[in-house]
ROTOR-91736 format. One record per residue (C-alpha): residue in one letter; x, y, z. Coordinates in steps of 0.02 Angstrom, whole numbers, plus 50000, padded with zeros to 5 digits. Layout:
N
  residuo     xx     yy     zz
        a      X      Y      Z
...
This chain:
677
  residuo     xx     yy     zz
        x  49419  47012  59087
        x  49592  46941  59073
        x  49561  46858  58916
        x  49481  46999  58844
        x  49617  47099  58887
        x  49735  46989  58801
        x  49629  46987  58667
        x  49626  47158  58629
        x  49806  47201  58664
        x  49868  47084  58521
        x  49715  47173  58402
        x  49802  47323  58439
        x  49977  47241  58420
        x  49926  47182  58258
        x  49855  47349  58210
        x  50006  47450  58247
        x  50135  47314  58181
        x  50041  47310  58013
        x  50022  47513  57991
        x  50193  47558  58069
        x  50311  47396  58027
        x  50249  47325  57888
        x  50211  47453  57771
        x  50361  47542  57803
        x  50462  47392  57799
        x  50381  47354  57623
        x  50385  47563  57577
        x  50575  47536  57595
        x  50588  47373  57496
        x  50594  47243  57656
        x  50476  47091  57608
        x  50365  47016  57743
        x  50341  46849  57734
        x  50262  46698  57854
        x  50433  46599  57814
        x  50532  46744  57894
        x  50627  46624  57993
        x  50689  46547  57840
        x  50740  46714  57752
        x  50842  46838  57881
        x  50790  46966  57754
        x  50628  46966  57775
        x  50515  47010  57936
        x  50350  46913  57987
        x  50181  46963  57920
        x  50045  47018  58029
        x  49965  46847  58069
        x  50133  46742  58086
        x  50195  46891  58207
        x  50043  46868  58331
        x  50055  46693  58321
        x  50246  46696  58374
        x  50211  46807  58493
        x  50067  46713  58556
        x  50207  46568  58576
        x  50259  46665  58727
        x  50103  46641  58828
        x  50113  46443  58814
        x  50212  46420  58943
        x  50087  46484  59066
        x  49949  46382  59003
        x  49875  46511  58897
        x  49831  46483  58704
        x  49799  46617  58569
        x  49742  46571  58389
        x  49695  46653  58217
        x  49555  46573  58148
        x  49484  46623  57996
        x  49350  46538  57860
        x  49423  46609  57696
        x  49543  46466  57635
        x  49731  46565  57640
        x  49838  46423  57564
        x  49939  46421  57733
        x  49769  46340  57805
        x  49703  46219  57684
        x  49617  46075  57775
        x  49574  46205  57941
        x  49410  46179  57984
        x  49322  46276  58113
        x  49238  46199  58259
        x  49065  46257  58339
        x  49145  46374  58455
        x  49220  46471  58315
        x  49085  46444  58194
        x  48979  46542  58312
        x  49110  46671  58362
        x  49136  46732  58167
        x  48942  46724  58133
        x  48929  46845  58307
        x  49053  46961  58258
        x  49033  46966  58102
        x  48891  47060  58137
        x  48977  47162  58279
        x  49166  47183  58269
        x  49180  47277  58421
        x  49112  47143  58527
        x  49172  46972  58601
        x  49097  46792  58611
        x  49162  46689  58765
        x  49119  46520  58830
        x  49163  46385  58960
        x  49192  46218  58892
        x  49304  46048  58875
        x  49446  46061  58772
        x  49562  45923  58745
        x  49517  45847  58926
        x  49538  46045  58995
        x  49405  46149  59088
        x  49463  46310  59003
        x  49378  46490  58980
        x  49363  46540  58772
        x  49355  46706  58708
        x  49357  46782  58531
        x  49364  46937  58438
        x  49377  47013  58274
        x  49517  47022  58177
        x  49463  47164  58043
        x  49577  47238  57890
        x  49683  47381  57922
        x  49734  47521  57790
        x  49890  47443  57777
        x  49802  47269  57725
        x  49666  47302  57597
        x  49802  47342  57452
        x  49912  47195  57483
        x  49771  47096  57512
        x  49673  47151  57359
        x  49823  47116  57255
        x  49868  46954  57316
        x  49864  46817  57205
        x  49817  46688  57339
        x  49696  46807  57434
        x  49524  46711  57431
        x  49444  46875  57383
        x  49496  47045  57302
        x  49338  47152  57365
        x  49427  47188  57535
        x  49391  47352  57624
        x  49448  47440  57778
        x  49335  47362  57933
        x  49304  47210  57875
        x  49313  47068  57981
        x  49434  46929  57900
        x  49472  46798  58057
        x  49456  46796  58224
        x  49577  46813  58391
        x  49555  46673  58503
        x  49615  46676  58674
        x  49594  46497  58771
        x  49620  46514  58969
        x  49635  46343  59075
        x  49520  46363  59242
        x  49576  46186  59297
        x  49746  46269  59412
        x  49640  46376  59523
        x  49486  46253  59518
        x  49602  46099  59571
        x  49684  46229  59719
        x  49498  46269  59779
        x  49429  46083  59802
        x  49596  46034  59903
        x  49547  46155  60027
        x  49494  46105  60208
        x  49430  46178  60355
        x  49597  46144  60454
        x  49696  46239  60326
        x  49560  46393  60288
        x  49677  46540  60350
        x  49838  46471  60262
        x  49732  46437  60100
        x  49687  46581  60110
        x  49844  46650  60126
        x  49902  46517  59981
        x  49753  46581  59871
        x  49798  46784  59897
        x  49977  46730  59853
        x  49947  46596  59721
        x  49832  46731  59643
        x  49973  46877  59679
        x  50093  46771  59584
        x  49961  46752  59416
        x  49947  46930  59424
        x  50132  46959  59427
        x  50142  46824  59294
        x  49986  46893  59186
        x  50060  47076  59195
        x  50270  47005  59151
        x  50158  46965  58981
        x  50061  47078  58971
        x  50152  47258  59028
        x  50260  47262  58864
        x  50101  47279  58756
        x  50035  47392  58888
        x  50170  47509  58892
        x  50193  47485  58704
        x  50005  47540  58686
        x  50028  47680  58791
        x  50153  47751  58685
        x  50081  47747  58546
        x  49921  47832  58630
        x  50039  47982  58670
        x  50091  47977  58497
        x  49922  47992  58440
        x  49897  48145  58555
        x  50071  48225  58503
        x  50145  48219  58672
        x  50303  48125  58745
        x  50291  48072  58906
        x  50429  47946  58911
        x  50568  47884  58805
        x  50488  47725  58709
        x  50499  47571  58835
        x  50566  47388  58793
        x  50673  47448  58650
        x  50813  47336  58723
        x  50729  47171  58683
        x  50777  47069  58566
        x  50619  46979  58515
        x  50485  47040  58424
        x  50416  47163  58541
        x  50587  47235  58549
        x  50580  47255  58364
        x  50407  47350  58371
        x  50463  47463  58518
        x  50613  47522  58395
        x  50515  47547  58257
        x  50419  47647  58371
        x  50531  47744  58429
        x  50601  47782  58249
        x  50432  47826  58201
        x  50421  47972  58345
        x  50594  48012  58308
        x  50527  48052  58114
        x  50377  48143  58175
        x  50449  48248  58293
        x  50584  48307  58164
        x  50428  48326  58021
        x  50341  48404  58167
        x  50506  48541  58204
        x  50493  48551  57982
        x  50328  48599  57978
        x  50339  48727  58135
        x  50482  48805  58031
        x  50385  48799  57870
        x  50238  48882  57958
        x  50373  49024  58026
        x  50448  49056  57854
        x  50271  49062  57780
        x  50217  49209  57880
        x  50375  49282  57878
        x  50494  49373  57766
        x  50646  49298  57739
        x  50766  49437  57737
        x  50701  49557  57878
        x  50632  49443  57995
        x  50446  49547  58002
        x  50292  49476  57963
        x  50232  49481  57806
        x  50093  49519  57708
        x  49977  49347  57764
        x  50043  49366  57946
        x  49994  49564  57934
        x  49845  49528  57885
        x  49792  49397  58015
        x  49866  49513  58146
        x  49770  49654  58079
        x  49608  49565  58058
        x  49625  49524  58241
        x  49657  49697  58300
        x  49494  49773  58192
        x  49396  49669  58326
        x  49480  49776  58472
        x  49434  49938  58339
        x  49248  49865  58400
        x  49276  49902  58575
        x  49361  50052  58633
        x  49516  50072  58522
        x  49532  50161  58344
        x  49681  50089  58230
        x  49758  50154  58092
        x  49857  50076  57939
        x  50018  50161  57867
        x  50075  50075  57694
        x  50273  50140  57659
        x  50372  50134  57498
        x  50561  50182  57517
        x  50598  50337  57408
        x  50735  50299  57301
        x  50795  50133  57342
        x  50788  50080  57159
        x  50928  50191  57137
        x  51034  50125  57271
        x  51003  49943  57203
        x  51055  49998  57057
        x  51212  50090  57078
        x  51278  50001  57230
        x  51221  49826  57198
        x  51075  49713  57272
        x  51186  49657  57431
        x  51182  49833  57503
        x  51019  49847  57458
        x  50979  49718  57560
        x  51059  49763  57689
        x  50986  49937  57670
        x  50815  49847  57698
        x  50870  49741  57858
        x  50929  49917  57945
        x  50749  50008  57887
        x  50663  49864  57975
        x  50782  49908  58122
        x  50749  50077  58138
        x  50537  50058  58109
        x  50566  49926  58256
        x  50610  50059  58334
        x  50483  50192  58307
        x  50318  50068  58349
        x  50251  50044  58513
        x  50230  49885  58608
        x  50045  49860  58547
        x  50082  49900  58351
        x  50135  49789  58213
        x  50273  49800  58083
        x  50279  49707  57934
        x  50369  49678  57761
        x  50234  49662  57628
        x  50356  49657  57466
        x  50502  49741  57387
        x  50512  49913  57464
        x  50368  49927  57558
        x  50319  49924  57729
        x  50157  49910  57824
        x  50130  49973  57997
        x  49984  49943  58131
        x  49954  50062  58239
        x  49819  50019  58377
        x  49800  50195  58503
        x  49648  50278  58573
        x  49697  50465  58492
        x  49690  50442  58311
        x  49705  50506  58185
        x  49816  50603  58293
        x  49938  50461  58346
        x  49939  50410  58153
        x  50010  50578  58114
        x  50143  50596  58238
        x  50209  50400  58191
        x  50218  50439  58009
        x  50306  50595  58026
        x  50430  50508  58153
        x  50435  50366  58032
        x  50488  50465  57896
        x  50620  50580  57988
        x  50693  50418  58047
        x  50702  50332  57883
        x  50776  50477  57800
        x  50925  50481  57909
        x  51097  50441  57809
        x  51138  50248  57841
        x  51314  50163  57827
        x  51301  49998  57732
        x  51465  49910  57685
        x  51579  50097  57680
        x  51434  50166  57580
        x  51366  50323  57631
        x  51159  50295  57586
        x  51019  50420  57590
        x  50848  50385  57567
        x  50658  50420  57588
        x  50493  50370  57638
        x  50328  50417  57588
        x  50157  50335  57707
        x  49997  50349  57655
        x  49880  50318  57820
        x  49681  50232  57833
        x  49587  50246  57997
        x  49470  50119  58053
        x  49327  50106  58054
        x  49303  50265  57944
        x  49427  50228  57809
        x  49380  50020  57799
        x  49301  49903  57908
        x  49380  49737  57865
        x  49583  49707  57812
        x  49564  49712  57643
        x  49477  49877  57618
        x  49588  49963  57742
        x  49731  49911  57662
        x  49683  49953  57491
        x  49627  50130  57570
        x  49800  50143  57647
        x  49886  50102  57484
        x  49780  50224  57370
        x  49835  50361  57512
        x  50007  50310  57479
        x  50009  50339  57279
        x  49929  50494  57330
        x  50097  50545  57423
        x  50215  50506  57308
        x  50129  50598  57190
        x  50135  50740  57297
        x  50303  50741  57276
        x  50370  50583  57410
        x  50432  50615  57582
        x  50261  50657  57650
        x  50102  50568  57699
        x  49938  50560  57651
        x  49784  50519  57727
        x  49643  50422  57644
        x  49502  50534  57573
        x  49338  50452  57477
        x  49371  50536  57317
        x  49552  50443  57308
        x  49432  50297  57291
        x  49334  50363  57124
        x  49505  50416  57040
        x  49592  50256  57063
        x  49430  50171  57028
        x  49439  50299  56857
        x  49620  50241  56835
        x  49582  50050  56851
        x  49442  50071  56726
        x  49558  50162  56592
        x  49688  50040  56619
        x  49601  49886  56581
        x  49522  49992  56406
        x  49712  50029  56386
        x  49764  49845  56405
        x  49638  49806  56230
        x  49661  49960  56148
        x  49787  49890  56026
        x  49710  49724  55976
        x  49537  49849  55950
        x  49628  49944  55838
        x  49612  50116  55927
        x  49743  50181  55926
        x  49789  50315  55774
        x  49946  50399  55719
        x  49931  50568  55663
        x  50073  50678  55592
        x  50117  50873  55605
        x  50258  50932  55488
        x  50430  50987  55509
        x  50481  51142  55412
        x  50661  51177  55365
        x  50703  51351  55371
        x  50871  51362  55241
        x  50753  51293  55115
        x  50592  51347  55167
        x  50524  51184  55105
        x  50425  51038  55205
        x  50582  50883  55244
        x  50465  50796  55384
        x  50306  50752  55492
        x  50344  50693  55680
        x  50205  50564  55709
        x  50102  50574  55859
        x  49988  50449  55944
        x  49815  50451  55961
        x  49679  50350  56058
        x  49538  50348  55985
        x  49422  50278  56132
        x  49245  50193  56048
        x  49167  50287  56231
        x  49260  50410  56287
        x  49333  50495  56133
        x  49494  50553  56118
        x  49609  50513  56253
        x  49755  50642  56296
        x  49913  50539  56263
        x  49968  50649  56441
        x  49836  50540  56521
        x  49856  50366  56443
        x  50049  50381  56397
        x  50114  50378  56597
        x  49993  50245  56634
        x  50071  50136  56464
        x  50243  50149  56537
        x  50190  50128  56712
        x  50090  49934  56675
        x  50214  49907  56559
        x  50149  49922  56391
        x  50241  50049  56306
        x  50349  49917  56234
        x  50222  49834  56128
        x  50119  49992  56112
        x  50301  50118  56042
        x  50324  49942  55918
        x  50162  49949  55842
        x  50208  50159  55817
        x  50385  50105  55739
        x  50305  49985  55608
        x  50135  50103  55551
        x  50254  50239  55551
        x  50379  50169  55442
        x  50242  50100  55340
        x  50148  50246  55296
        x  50313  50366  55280
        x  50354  50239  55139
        x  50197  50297  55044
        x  50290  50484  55061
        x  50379  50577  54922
        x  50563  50487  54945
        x  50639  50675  55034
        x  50521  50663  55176
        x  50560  50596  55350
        x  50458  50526  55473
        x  50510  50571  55670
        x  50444  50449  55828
        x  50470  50475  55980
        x  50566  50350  56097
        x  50485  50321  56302
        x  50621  50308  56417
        x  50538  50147  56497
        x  50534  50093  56292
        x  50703  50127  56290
        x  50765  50000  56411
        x  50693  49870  56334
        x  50804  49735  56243
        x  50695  49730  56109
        x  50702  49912  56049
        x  50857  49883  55923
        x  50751  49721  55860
        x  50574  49821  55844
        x  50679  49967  55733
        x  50738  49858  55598
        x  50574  49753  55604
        x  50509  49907  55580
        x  50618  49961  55445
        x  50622  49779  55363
        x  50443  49766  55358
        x  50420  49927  55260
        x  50554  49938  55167
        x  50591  50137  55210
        x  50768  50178  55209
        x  50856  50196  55399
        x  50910  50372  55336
        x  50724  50436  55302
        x  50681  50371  55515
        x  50733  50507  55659
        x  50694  50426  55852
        x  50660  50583  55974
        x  50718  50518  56139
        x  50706  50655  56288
        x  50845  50708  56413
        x  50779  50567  56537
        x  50848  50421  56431
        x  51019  50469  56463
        x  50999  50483  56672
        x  50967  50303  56639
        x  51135  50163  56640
        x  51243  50273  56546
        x  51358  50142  56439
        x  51195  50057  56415
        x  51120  50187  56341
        x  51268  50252  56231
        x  51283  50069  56172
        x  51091  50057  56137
        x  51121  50226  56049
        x  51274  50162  55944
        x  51200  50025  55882
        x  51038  50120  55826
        x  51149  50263  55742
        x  51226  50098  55643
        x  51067  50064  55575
        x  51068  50218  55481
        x  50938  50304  55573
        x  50941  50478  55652
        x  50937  50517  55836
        x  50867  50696  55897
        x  50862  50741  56077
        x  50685  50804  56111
        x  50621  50944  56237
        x  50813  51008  56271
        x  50828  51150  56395
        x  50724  51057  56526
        x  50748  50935  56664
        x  50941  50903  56672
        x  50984  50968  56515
        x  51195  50936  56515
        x  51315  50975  56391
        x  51381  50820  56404
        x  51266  50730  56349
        x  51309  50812  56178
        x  51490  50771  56219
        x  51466  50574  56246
        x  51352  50558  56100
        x  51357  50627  55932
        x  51159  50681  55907
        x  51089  50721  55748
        x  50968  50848  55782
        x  50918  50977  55952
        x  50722  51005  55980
        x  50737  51151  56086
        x  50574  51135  56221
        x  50406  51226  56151
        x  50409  51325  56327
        x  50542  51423  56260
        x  50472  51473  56108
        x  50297  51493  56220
        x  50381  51625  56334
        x  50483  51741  56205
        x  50367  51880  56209
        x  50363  51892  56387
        x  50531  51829  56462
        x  50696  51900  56384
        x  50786  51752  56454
        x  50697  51636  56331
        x  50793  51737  56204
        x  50955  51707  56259
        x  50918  51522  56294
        x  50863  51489  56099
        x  51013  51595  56045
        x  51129  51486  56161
        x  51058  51325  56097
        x  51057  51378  55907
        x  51226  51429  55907
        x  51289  51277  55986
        x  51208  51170  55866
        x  51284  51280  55714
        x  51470  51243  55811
        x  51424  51057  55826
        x  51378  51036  55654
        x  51192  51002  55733
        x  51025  51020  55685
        x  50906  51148  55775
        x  50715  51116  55795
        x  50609  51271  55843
        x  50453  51172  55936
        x  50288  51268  55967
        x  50289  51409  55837
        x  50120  51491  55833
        x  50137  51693  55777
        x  50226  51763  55636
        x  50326  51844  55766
        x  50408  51679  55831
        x  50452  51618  55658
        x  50545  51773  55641
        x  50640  51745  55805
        x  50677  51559  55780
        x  50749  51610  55603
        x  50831  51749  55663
        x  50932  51644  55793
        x  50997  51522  55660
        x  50862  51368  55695
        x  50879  51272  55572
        x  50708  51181  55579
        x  50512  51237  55643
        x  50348  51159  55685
        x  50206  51200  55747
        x  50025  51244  55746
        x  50074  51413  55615
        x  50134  51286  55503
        x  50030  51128  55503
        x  49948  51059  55666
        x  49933  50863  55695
        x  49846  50775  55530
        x  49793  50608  55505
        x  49885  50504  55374
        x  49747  50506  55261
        x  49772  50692  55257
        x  49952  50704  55201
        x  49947  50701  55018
        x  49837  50844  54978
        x  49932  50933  55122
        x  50074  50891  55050
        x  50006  50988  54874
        x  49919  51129  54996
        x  50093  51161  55065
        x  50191  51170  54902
        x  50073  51292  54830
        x  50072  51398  54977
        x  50248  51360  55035
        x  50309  51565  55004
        x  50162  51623  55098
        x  50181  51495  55263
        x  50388  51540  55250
C-alpha cells in the first residue's frame, strides 16, 4: 500500500508538473530540458523532475525509477529486466493497475511495484514533434514507461528475527515505535505531494480551502506549489472576469436594468408561475420625445435623462415585478399580480404620469412622455416571445393613437401588422421589379393661361394587389428607410422624361422630409440633372412645412446649395401644420402651393377666403409664386384667379397622366387651352 501510494503520488506529480509547469513554462518561452542543471534558464522535463525528486527518498532506503522500452537517446544501452518486462506487458494492457513482486535485488529482500506512466495533453505535441521521439503516433492515454517504486523489507525483517521471549513487551514497544517513526518518516515524504494533491483537487472543484501549502521551499516541490498557487491566483481573477462579463451581458450598461436577454429569462420564468395561480402582464414603453431632447440638448443629458426614467420606473414596480432596458428608448416592464388586467392598467397609467413629470438634468428643464402598450398572459401569448411581440404591436398601436396613452393587445393588431410586414417586404423589391410608375398632372399658369408644368407623382403599380395609395406605402418608405433610394430613382426618371418635354415646360418632385436629411440629396439632384441633361432651371423640388422644423442651419444650408444648382424650391401644402412666416423670411422660396383643403372648403367656409387672399397677396409682395392646389369647379378657378394666384392644378384641368400620355395632352391642351382657361 505504501509503495503504491508512492507510486501514484509522483503519477500525479508528473501529471500536474507537465500540464501546469511545463506547458506554461514553454507557452511563455522557458525551455525544459533534462540538462537543467547545466542551463539556470531552463527547468527540468517531466521525467528528469521525478527522478530528482525521487533522489529524495534514497536516503530512507527507498528507490523510484522510469523505465521505459522505446529507445529515448538519454537511455541507449537500458535494457529491461524480467520484472519490468512483465510490468509493461501487464499494464500495457491495463494502465490503471499495478504489478508488484517480492524478490532479490542486489543482495536486498525488497518489495517492487510498478505503474503506468501514460502521455498527458501536454506531452503528445512535444512528443510528436520531437526529432528524437522513437515514435510520432503518440496519443493522449498511452502508456510510454513505467513508475517503479523498490521498497527494502530487510530493516523490519532483521528487527523481527532479533526478537526473544525475554524482551517481547519492550519489542514490542520497539516495534510500535520503530514503526511510529517509518510512518513519521514515510509521511515527512510523502505529505508535500499530499497536500500538493489536495490542492489541486480543490482547484478542480473551484473551491479554496487553504492558501497553497509548501510554497516556501526551495526545491522542486517548492517550485510546483508556486506555480500552483499562480495558477489559482489566474483563475480566480479569470473566474471574477467572467462573473463580470456574465453581469454586463445581461445588463445594460448605462441604467443598470436588465436587459432584453435577462428580461427574457426572467420572464420566461415567471410564465411558469402564470401556470399556477398568478396572471402576468407585459408593458413595452417608448419615451415620447426623447429624440428631440438628444437632439437639441446633446446625448450626455440624454443619457442622463434615461438613468433618472429608470429611477423613477424603479420606483413605480412592486417587489415581485421586473424592470428592464431593452434598447434605445424603450422600456419593458413585468408585472406578476393576481387582478389583471386590472393591476396592468393602474401601473401603466402611474407609469406614465410619473414619466411625464418635468426632470432637471444638468440646469435643463426636460419634459417628456411615455406611451405602454400592455399583453396579458396567458390570453395575449403563452411563451416570451409571443407576449412580447403582442406587447410591442399594442405599443405602435398607442403611439398612433396619438402617444401618452396605453394600449392593450387586441387579435386584430395581429392581422394588421401581419398586413404591414407583408407590404413591407413587397415594398423592399418594388424598385428592382420595376413597379413603381411616375405619372404627371399639369400646372396651369394663370397670367398666360398656358400649360408651364406637370408635378410628377408616384405610383405603385403592385403585380397583386394593384395600385397602391402612395398614403399607404409612402409613410412605411420613410419609416424602413427607403425613401432615399426610392425619391433618387423619382429625381432621375423625372428629369429624364421632362427632357423629352417642349424646352418651356417644368417638371415639379416632391422632396420627403426623412429624404431630405439625407447627405446624399444634393449628390442624387445633379446625378439626376447630369444624367439627363435637363437644365437646373426647368426642375422645381416641393418640400413641405415639416422640412424646416428639422436642424434649421442644416436645412437652410441644404437649401442654399440646391438653389445654387439652379433649381427651384416651392414650399408645398402651406397653410397647414406650423405654417410660419419666417420660414419665408430665412429662405428666399420660389414658389407657395397653398394646401388643396383650402381651395376644398371655399364654398362652405368664408375663412378659406381670406386665407387664399392672405397667402396670394403675400406672394405678389414677395415677388413669389402662388399655386392654387385642388381646383375642381369653374367656380374655384374663378376664385383662385380672382385672388391674384398666379398658378392652378387640379382635376378641372388635367388629373394625374402617365408619361406616355403627355404629348397628345400636350396638343389636347393647346387646342382647347381658351376653353379649360
Amino acid at each position: 500500500m505504501k509503495g503504491e501510494q508512492t507510486a501514484r503520488q509522483l503519477q500525479t506529480l508528473r501529471s500536474f508538473y507537465s500540464e501546469h509547469v511545463v506547458m506554461k513554462a514553454t507557452q511563455a518561452g522557458v525551455s525544459a530540458s533534462p540538462t537543467y542543471k547545466a542551463d539556470s534558464k531552463t527547468i527540468p522535463v517531466p521525467t528528469t523532475f521525478i527522478l530528482d525528486v525521487a533522489e529524495a527518498f534514497r536516503e530512507n532506503g527507498l528507490l523510484v525509477r522510469l523505465v521505459s522500452p522505446y529507445p529515448w537517446p538519454t537511455r541507449q544501452g537500458r535494457v529491461l529486466d524480467s520484472f519490468q518486462i512483465e510490468a509493461w506487458e501487464h499494464l500495457k494492457q491495463n494502465p490503471g493497475g499495478i504489478w508488484s513482486r517480492r524478490e532479490q535485488l542486489e543482495g536486498r529482500e525488497v518489495l517492487r511495484l510498478a505503474v503506468a506512466d501514460s502521455m498527458q495533453a501536454s506531452c503528445v505535441g512535444c512528443h510528436n514533434t520531437n526529432a528524437s521521439s522513437p515514435k510520432k503516433d503518440w496519443k493522449v492515454g498511452d502508456v510510454r514507461g513505467l513508475i517503479e517504486v523498490v521498497q527494502p523489507i530487510e530493516a523490519i525483517l532483521a528487527g523481527s528475527r532479533a526478537l526473544s521471549w525475554k524482551l517481547v513487551g519492550g519489542g514490542t514497544l520497539g516495534g510500535l515505535a520503530l514503526l511510529g517513526l517509518l510512518l513519521a518518516n514515510a509521511m515527512r515524504l510523502i505529505r508535500p505531494l499530499s497536500d500538493i494533491t489536495r490542492s489541486i483537487h480543490a482547484m478542480a472543484r473551484g473551491t479554496r480551502d487553504q492558501p497553497i501549502p509548501h510554497t516556501g521551499r526551495s526545491d522542486e516541490l517548492g517550485t510546483v506549489a508556486r506555480a500552483l498557487q499562480d495558477l489559482q491566483e489566474q483563475t480566480e481573477e479569470r473566474a471574477r472576469a467572467e462573473a463580470l462579463v456574465t453581469h454586463m451581458a445581461r445588463h445594460d450598461a448605462l441604467t443598470r436594468l436588465p436587459n432584453r436577454i435577462l428580461f427574457r429569462e426572467n420572464l420566461e420564468q415567471d410564465l411558469v408561475r402564470v401556470r399556477r395561480d398568478e396572471t402576468l402582464a407585459v408593458l413595452c414603453l417608448d419615451l415620447d420625445n426623447f429624440k428631440a431632447v438628444n437632439d437639441t440638448l446633446g446625448h450626455p443629458v440624454g443619457d442622463a435623462l434615461l438613468k433618472a426614467v429608470a429611477d423613477r420606473l424603479l420606483g413605480c414596480i412592486g417587489e415581485t415585478d421586473t424592470v428592464a432596458r431593452l434598447g434605445g428608448d424603450e422600456f419593458a416592464i413585468v408585472q406578476v399580480a393576481a387582478s389583471q388586467p386590472v393591476a396592468a392598467r393602474v401601473l401603466a397609467q402611474h407609469v406614465i404620469e410619473t414619466l411625464s413629470a418635468p426632470y432637471e438634468i444638468d440646469g435643463h428643464s426636460v419634459v417628456i412622455g411615455t406611451s405602454a402598450g400592455i399583453a396579458v398572459a396567458s390570453h395575449d401569448g403563452a411563451d416570451p416571445d409571443e407576449i412580447l411581440k403582442n406587447a410591442d404591436m399594442a405599443l405602435y398601436r398607442a403611439k398612433a393613437a396619438g402617444r401618452g396613452t396605453y394600449r392593450f393587445f387586441q387579435a386584430d393588431m395581429d392581422a394588421s401588422m401581419q398586413a404591414r410586414r407583408l407590404l413591407e417586404l413587397d415594398l423592399r423589391t418594388a424598385l428592382a421589379r420595376n413597379e413603381f410608375q411616375l405619372y404627371y398632372q399639369p400646372l396651369v399658369d394663370l397670367r398666360a393661361s398656358e400649360l408651364n408644368g406637370f408635378e410628377a407623382l408616384l405610383r405603385w403599380m403592385h403585380p397583386t394587389r394593384g395600385t397602391v395609395s402612395p398614403a399607404e406605402f409612402i409613410p412605411l418608405a420613410e419609416e424602413i428607410g427607403l425613401i432615399t433610394s426610392i425619391g433618387a430613382w423619382v429625381l432621375k426618371q423625372a428629369c429624364a422624361q421632362a427632357a423629352t418635354w417642349p424646352a418651356h415646360l417644368t417638371v415639379a418632385v416632391n422632396l420627403s422630409p426623412v429624404q431630405f436629411l439625407s447627405r446624399t440629396l444634393v449628390l442624387d439632384v445633379v446625378s439626376a440633372l447630369g444624367s439627363s441633361g435637363l437644365p437646373a432651371s426647368r426642375l422645381e423640388l416641393e418640400i413641405t412645412e415639416a422640412v424646416m422644423l428639422q436642424d434649421t442651419e442644416t436645412t437652410l444650408a441644404t437649401l442654399a446649395q440646391l438653389k445654387g444648382l439652379g433649381v427651384r424650391i416651392s414650399m408645398d401644402d402651406f397653410g397647414t401644420g406650423y405654417s410660419s412666416l419666417s420660414y419665408l423670411r430665412k429662405f428666399p422660396f420660389d414658389k407657395i402651393k397653398i394646401d388643396q383643403s383650402f381651395i376644398r372648403d371655399l364654398s362652405t367656409r368664408p375663412e378659406s377666403m381670406a386665407i387664399i387672399r392672405a397667402i396670394a397677396g403675400l406672394g405678389t409682395a414677395l415677388g413669389i409664386a402662388t399655386t392654387a392646389e385642388g381646383v375642381e369647379t369653374e367656380d374655384q378657378l374663378r376664385v383662385v384667379r380672382a385672388e391674384g394666384c398666379t398658378q392652378v392644378q387640379g382635376y378641372l384641368l388635367g388629373r394625374p397622366t402617365p408619361a406616355s400620355t403627355i404629348p397628345g395632352l400636350l396638343l389636347e391642351f393647346e387646342n382647347k387651352r381658351s376653353l379649360a382657361v
